[in-house]
PyMOL Python script that loads the backbone (N, CA, C, O; Angstrom):
from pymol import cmd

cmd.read_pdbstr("""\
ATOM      1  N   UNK A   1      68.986 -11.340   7.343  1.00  0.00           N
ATOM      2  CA  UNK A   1      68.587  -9.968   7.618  1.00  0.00           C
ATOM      3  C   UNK A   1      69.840  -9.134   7.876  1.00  0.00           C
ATOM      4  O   UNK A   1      70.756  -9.647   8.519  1.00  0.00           O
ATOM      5  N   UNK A   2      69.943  -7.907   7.426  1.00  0.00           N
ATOM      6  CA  UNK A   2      70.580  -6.819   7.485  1.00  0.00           C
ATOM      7  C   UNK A   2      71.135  -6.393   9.024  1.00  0.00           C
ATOM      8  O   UNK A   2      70.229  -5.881   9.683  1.00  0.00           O
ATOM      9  N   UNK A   3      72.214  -6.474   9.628  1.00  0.00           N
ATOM     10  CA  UNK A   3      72.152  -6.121  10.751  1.00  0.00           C
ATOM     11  C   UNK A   3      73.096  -4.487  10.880  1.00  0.00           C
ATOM     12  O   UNK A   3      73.528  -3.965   9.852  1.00  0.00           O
ATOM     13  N   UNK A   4      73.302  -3.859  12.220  1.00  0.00           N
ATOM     14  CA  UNK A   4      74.187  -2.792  12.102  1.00  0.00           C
ATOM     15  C   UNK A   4      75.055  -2.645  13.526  1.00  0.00           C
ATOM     16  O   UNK A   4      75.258  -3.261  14.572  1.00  0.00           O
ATOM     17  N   UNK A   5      75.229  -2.065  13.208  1.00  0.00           N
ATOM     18  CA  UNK A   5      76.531  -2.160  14.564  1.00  0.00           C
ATOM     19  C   UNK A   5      76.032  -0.468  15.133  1.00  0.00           C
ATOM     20  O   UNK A   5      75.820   0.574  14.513  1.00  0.00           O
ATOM     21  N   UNK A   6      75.991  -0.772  16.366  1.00  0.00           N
ATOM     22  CA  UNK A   6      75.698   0.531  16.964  1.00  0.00           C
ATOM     23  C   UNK A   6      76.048   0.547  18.850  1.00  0.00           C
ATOM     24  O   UNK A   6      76.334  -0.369  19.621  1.00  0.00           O
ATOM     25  N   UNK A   7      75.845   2.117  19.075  1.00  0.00           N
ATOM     26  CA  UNK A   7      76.115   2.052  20.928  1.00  0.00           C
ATOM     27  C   UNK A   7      75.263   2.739  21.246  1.00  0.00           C
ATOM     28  O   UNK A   7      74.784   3.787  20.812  1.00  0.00           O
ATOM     29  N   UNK A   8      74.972   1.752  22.486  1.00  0.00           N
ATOM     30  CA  UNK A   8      73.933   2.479  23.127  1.00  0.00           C
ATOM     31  C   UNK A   8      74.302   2.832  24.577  1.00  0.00           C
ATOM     32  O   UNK A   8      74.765   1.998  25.356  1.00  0.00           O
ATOM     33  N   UNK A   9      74.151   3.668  24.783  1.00  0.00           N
ATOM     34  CA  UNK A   9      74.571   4.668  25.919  1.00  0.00           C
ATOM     35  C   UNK A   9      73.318   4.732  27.410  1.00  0.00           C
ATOM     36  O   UNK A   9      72.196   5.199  27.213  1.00  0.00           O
ATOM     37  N   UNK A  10      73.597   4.374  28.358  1.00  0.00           N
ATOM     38  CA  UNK A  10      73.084   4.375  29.433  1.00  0.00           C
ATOM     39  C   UNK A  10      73.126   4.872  30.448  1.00  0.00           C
ATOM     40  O   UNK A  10      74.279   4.674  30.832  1.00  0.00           O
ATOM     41  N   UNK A  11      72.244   5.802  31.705  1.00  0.00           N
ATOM     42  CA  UNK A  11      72.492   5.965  32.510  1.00  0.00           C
ATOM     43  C   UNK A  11      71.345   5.655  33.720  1.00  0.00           C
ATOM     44  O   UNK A  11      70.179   5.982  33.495  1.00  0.00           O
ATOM     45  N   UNK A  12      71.610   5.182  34.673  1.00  0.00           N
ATOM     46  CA  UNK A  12      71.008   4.331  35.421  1.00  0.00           C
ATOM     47  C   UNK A  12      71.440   5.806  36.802  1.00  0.00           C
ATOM     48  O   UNK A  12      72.523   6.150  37.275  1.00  0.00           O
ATOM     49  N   UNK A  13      70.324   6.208  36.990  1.00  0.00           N
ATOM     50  CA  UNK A  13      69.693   6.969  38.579  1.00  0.00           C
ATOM     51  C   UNK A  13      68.919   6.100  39.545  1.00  0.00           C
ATOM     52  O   UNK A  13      68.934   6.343  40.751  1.00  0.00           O
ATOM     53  N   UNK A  14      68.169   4.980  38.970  1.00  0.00           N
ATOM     54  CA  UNK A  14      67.262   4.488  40.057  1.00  0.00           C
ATOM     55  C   UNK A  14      67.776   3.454  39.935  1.00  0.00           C
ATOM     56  O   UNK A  14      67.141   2.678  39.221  1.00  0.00           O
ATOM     57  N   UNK A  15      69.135   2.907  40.532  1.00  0.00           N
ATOM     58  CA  UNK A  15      69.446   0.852  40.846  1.00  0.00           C
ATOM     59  C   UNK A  15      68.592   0.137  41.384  1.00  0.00           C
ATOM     60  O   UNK A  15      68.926  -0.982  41.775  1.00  0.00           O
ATOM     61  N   UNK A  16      67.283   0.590  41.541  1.00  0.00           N
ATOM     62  CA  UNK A  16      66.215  -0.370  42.203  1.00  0.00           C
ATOM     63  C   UNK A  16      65.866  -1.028  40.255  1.00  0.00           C
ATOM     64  O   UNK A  16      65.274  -2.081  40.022  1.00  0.00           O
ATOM     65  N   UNK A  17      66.134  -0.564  39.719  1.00  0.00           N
ATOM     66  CA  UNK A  17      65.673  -0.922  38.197  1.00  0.00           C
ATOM     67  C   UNK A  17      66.629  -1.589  37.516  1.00  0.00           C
ATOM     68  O   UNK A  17      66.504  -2.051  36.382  1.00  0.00           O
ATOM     69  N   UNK A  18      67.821  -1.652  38.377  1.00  0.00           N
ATOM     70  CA  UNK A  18      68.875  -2.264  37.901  1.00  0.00           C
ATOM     71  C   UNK A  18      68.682  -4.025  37.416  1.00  0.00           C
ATOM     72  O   UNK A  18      69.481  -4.482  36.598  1.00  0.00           O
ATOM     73  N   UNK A  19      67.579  -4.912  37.992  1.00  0.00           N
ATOM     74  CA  UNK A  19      67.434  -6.570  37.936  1.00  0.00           C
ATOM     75  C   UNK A  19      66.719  -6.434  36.474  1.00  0.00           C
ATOM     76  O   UNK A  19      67.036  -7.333  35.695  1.00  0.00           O
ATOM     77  N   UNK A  20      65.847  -5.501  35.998  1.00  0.00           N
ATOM     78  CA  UNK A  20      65.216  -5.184  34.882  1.00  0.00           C
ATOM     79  C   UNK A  20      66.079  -5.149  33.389  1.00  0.00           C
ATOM     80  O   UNK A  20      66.021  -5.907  32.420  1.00  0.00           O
ATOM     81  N   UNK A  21      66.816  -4.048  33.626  1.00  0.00           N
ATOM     82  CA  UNK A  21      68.144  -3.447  32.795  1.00  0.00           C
ATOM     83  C   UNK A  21      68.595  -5.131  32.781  1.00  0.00           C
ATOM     84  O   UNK A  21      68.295  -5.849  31.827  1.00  0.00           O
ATOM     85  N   UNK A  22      69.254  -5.570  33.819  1.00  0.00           N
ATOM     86  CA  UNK A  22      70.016  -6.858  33.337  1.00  0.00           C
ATOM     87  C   UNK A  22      69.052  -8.003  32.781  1.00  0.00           C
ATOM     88  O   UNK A  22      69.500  -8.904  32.072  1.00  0.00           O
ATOM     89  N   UNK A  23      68.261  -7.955  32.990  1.00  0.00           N
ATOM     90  CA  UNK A  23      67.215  -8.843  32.115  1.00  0.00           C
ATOM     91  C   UNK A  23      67.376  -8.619  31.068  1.00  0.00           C
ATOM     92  O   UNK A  23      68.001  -9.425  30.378  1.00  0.00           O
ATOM     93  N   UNK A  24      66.915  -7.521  30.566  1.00  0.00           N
ATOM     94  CA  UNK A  24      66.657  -7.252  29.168  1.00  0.00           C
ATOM     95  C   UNK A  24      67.739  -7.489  28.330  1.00  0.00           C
ATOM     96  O   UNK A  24      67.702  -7.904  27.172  1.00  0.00           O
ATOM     97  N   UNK A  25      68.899  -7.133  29.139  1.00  0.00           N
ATOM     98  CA  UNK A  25      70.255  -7.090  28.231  1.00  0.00           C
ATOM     99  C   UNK A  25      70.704  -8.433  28.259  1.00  0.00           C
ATOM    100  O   UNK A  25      71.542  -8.637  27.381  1.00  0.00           O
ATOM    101  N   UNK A  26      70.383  -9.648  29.121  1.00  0.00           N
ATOM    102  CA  UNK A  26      70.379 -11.194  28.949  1.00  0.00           C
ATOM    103  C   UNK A  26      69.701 -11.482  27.587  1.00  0.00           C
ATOM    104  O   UNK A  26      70.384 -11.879  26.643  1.00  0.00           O
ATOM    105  N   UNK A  27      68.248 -11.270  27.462  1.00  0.00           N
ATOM    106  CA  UNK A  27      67.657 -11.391  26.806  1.00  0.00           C
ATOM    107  C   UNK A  27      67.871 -10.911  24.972  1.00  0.00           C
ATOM    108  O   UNK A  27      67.323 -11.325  23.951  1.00  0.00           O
ATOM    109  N   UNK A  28      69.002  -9.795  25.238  1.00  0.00           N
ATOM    110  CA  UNK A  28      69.125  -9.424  23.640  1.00  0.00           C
ATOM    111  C   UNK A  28      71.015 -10.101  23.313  1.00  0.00           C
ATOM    112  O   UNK A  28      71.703 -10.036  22.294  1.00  0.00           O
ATOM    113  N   UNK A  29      71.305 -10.690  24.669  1.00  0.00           N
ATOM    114  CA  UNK A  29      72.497 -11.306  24.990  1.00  0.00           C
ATOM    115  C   UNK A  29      73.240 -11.614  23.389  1.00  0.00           C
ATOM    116  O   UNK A  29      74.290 -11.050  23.084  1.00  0.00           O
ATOM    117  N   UNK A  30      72.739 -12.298  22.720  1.00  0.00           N
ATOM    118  CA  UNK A  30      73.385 -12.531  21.257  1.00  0.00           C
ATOM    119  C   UNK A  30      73.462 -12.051  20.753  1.00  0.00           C
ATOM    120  O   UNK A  30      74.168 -12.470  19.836  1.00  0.00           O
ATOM    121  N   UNK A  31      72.946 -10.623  20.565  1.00  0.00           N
ATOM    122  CA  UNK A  31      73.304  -9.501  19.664  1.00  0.00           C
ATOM    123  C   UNK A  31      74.389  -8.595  20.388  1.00  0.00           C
ATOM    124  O   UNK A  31      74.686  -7.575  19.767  1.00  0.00           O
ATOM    125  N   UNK A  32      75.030  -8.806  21.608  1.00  0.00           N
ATOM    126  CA  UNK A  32      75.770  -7.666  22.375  1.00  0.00           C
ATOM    127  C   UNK A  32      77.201  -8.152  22.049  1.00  0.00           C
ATOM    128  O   UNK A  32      77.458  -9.342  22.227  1.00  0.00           O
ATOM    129  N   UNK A  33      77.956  -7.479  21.677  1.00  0.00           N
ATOM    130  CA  UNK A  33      79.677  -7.668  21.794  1.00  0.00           C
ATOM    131  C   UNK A  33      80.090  -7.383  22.772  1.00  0.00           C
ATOM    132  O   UNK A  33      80.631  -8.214  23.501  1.00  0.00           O
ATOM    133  N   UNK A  34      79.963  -6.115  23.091  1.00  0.00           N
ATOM    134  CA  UNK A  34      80.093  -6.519  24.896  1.00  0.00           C
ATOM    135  C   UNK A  34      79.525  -4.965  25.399  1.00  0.00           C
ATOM    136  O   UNK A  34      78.886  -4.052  24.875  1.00  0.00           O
ATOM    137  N   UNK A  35      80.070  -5.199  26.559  1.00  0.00           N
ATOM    138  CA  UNK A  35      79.336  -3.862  27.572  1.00  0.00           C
ATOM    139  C   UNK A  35      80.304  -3.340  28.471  1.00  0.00           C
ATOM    140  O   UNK A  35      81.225  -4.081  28.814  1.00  0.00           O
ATOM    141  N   UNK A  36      80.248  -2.361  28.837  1.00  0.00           N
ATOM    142  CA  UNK A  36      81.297  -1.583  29.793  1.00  0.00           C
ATOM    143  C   UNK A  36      80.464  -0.814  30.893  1.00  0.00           C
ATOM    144  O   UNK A  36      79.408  -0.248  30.613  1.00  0.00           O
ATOM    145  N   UNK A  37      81.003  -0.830  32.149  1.00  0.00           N
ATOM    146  CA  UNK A  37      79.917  -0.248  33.339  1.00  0.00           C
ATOM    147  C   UNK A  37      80.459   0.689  34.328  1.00  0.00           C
ATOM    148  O   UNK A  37      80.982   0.470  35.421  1.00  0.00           O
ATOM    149  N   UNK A  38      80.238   1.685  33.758  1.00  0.00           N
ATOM    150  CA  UNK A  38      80.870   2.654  35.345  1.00  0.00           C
ATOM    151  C   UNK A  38      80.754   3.427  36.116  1.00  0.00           C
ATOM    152  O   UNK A  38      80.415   4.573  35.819  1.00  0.00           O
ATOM    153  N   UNK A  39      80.942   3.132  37.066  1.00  0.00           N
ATOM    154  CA  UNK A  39      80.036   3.524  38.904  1.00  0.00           C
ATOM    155  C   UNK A  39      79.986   4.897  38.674  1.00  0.00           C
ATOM    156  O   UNK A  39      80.513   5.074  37.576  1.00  0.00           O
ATOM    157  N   UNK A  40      79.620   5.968  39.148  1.00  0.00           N
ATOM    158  CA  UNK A  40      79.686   7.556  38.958  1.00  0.00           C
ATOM    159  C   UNK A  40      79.882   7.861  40.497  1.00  0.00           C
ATOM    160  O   UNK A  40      79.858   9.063  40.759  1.00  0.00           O
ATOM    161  N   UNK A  41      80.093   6.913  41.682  1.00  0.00           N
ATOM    162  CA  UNK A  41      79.724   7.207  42.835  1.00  0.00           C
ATOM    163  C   UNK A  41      79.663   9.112  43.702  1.00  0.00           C
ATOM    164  O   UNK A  41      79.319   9.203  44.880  1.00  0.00           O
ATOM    165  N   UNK A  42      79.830   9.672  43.341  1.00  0.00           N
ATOM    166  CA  UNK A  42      79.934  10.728  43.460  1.00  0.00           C
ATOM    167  C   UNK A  42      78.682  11.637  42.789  1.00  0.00           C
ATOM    168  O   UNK A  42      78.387  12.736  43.261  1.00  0.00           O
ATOM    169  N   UNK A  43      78.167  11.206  41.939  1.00  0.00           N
ATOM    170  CA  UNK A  43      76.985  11.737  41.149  1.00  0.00           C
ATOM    171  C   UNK A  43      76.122  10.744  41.605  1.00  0.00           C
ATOM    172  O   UNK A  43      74.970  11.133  41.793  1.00  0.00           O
ATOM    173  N   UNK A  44      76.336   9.659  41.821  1.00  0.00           N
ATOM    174  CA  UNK A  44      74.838   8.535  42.589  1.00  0.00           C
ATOM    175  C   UNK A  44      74.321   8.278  40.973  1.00  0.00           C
ATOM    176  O   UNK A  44      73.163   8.589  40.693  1.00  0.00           O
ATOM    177  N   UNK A  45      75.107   7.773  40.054  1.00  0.00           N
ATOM    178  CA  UNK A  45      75.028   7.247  38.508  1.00  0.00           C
ATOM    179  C   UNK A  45      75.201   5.967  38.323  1.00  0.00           C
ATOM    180  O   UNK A  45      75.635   5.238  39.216  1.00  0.00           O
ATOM    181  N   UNK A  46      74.989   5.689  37.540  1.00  0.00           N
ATOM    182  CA  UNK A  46      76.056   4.536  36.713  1.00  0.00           C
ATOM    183  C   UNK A  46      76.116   4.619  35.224  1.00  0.00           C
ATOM    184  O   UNK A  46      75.007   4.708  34.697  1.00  0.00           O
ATOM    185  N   UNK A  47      77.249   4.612  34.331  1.00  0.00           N
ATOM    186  CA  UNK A  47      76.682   4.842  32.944  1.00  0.00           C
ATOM    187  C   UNK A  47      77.528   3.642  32.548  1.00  0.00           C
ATOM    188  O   UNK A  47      78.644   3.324  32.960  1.00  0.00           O
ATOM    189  N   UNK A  48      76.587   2.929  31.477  1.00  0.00           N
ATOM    190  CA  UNK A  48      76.644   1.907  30.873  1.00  0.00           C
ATOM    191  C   UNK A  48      76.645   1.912  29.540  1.00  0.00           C
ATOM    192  O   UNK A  48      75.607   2.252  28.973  1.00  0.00           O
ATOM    193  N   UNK A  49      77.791   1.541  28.776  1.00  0.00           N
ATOM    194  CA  UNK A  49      77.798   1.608  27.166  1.00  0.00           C
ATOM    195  C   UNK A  49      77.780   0.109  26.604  1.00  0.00           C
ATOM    196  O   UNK A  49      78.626  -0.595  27.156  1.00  0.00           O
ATOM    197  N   UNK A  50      76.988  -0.560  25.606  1.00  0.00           N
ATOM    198  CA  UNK A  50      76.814  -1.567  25.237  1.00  0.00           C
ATOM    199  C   UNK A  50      76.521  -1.398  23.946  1.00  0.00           C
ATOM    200  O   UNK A  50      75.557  -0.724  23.581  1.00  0.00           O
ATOM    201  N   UNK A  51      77.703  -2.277  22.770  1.00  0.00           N
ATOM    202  CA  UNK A  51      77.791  -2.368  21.871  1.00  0.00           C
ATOM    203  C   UNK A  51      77.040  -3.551  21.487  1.00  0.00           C
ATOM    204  O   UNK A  51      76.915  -4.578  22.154  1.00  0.00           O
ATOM    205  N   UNK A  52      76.509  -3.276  20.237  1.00  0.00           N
ATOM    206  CA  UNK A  52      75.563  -4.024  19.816  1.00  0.00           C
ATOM    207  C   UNK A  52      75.769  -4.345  18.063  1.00  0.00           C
ATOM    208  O   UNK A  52      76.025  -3.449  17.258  1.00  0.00           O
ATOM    209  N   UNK A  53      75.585  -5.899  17.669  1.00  0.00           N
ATOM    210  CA  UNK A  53      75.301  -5.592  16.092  1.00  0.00           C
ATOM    211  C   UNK A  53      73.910  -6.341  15.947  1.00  0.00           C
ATOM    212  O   UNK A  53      73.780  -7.508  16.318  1.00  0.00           O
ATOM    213  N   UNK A  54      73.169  -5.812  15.544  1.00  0.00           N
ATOM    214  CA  UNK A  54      71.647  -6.667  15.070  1.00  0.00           C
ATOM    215  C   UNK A  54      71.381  -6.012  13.916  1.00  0.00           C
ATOM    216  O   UNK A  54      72.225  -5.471  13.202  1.00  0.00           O
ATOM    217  N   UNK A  55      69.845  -6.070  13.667  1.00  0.00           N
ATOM    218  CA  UNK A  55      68.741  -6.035  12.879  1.00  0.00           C
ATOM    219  C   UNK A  55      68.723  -4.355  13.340  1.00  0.00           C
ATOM    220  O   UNK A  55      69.161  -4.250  14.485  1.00  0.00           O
ATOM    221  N   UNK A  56      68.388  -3.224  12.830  1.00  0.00           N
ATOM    222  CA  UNK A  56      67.996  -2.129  13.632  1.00  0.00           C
ATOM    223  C   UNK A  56      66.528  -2.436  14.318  1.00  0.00           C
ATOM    224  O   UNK A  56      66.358  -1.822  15.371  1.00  0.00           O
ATOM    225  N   UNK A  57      65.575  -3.177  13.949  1.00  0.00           N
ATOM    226  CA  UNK A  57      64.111  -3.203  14.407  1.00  0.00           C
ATOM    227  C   UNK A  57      64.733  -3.857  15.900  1.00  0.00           C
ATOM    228  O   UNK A  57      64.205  -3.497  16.952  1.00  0.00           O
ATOM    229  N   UNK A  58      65.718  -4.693  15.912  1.00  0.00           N
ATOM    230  CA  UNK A  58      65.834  -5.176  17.135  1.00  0.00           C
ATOM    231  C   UNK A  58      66.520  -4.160  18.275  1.00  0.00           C
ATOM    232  O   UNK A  58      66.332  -4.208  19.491  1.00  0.00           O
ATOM    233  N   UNK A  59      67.477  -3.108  17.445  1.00  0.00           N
ATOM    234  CA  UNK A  59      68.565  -2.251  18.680  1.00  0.00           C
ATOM    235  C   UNK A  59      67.451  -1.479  18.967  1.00  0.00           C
ATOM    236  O   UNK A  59      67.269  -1.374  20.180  1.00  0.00           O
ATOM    237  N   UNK A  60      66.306  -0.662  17.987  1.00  0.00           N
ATOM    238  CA  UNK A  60      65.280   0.307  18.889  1.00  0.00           C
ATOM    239  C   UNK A  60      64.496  -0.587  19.787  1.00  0.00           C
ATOM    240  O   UNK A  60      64.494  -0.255  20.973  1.00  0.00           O
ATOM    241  N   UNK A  61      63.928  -1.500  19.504  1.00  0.00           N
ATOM    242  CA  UNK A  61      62.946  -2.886  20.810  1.00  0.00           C
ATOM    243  C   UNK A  61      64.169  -2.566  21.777  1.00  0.00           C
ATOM    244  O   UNK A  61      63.691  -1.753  22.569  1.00  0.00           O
ATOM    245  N   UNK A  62      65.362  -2.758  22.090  1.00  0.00           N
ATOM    246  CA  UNK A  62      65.885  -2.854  23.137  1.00  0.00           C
ATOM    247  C   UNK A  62      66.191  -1.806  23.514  1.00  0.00           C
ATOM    248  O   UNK A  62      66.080  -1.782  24.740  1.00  0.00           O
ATOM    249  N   UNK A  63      66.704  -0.416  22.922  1.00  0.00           N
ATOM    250  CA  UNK A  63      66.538   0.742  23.372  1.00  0.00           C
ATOM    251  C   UNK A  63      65.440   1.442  24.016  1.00  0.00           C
ATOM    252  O   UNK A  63      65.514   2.172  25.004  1.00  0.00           O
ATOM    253  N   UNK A  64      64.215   1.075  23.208  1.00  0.00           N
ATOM    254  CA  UNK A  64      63.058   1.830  23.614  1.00  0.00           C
ATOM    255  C   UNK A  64      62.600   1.280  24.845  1.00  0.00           C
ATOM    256  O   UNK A  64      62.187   2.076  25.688  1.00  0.00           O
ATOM    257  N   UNK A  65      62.599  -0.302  25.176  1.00  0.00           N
ATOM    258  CA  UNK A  65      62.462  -1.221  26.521  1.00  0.00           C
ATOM    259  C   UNK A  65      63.120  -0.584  27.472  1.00  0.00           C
ATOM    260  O   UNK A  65      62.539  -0.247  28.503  1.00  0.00           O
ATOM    261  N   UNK A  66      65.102  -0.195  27.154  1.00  0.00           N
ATOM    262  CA  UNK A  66      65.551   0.510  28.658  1.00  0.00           C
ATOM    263  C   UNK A  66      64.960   1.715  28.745  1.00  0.00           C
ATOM    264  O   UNK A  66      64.410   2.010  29.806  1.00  0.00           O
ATOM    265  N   UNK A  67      64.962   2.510  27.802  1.00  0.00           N
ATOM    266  CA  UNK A  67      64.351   3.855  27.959  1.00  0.00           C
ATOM    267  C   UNK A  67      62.835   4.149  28.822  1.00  0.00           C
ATOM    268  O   UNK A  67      62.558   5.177  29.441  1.00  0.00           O
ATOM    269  N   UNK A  68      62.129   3.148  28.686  1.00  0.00           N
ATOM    270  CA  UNK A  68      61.447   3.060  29.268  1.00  0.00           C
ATOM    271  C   UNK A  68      60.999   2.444  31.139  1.00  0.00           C
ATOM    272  O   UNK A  68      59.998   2.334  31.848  1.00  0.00           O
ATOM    273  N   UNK A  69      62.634   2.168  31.228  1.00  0.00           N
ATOM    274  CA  UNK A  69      62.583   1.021  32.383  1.00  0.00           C
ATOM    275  C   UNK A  69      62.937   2.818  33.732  1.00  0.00           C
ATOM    276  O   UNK A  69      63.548   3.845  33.435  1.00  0.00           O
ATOM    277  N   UNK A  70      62.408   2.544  34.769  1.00  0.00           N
ATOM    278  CA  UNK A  70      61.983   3.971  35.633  1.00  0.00           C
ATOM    279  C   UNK A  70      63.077   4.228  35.948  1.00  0.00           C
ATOM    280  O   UNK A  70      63.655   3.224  36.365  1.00  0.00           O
ATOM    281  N   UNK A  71      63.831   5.342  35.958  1.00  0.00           N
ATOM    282  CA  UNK A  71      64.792   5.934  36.067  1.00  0.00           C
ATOM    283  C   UNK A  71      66.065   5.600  35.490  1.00  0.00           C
ATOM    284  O   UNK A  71      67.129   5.605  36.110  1.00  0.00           O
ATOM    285  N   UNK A  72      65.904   5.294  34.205  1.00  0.00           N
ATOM    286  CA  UNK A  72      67.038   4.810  33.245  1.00  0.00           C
ATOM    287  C   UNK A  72      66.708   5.468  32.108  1.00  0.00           C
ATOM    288  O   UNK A  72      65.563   5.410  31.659  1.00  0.00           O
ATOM    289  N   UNK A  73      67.849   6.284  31.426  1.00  0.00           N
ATOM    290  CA  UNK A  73      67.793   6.886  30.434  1.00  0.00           C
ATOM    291  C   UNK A  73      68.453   6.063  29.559  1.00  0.00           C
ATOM    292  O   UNK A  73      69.070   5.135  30.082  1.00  0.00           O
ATOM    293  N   UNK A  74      68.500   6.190  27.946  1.00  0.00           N
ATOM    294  CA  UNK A  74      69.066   5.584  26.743  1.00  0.00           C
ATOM    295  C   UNK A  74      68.927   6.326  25.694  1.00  0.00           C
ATOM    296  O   UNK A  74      67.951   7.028  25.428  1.00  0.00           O
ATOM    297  N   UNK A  75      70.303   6.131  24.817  1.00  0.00           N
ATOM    298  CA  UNK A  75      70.847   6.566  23.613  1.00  0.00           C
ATOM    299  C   UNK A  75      71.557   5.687  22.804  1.00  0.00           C
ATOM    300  O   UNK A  75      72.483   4.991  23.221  1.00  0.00           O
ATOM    301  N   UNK A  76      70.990   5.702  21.201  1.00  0.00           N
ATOM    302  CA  UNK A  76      71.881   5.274  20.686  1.00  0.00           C
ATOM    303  C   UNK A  76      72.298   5.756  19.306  1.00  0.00           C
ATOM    304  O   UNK A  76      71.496   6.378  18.610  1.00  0.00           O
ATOM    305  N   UNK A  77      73.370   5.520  18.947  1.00  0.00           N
ATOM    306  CA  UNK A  77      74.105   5.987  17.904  1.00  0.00           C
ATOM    307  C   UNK A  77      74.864   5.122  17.086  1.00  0.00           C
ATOM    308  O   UNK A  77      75.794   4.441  17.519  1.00  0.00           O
ATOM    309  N   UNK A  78      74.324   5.141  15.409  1.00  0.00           N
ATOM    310  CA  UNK A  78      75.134   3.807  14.825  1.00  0.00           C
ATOM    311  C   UNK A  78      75.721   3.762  14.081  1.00  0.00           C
ATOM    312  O   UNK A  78      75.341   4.319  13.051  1.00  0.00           O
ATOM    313  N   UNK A  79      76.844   3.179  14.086  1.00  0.00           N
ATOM    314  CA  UNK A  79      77.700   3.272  12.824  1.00  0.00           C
ATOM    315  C   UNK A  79      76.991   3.452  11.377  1.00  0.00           C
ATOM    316  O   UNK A  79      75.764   3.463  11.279  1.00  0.00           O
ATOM    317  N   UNK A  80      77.799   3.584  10.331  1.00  0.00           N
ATOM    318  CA  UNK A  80      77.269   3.572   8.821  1.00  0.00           C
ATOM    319  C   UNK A  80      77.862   2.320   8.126  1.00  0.00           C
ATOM    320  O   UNK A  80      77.728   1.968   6.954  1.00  0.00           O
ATOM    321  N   UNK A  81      78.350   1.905   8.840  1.00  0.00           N
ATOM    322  CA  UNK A  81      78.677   0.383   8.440  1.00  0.00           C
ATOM    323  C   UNK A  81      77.667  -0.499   8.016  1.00  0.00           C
ATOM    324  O   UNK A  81      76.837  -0.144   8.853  1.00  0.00           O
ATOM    325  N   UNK A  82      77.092  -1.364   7.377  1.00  0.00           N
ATOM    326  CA  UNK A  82      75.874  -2.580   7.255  1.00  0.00           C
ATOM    327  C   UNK A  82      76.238  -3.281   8.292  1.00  0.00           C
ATOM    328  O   UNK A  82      75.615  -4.297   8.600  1.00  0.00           O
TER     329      UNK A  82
END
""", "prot")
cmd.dss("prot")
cmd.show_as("cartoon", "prot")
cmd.util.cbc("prot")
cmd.orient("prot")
């Protein structure tokens, strides 16, 4: 299967949702190259960027999962690369 390389962009307001977020991102663990995490302490944030290469059916399942997780927003944007 066709995979793509893409980033998905995170921002985390509610850290009570934070054990969720790391689940999910265990769970898609083999498709991630890696991830970068940083505190906003001053805004009460955290924004999280995690590069990804899969299947696209798989980067929206995992996008649309954080997007949906309570007080966590998500974006992603993908290369034009295959």
């Amino acid at each position: 299967m066709e995979t793509r390389v893409a980033l998905i962009g995170i921002i985390v307001e509610n850290v009570d949702s934070t054990p969720q977020l790391n689940q999910l991102l265990h769970e898609y663990g083999s498709y991630i190259i890696g991830r970068m995490g940083i505190p906003y302490r001053e805004r009460k944030v955290n924004i999280i960027s995690v590069a990804i290469d899969a299947p696209q059916d798989v980067i929206n399942a995992l996008s649309g999962k954080i997007g949906r997780l309570d007080g966590i927003t998500a974006k992603t944007a993908y290369s034009n690369i295959g």
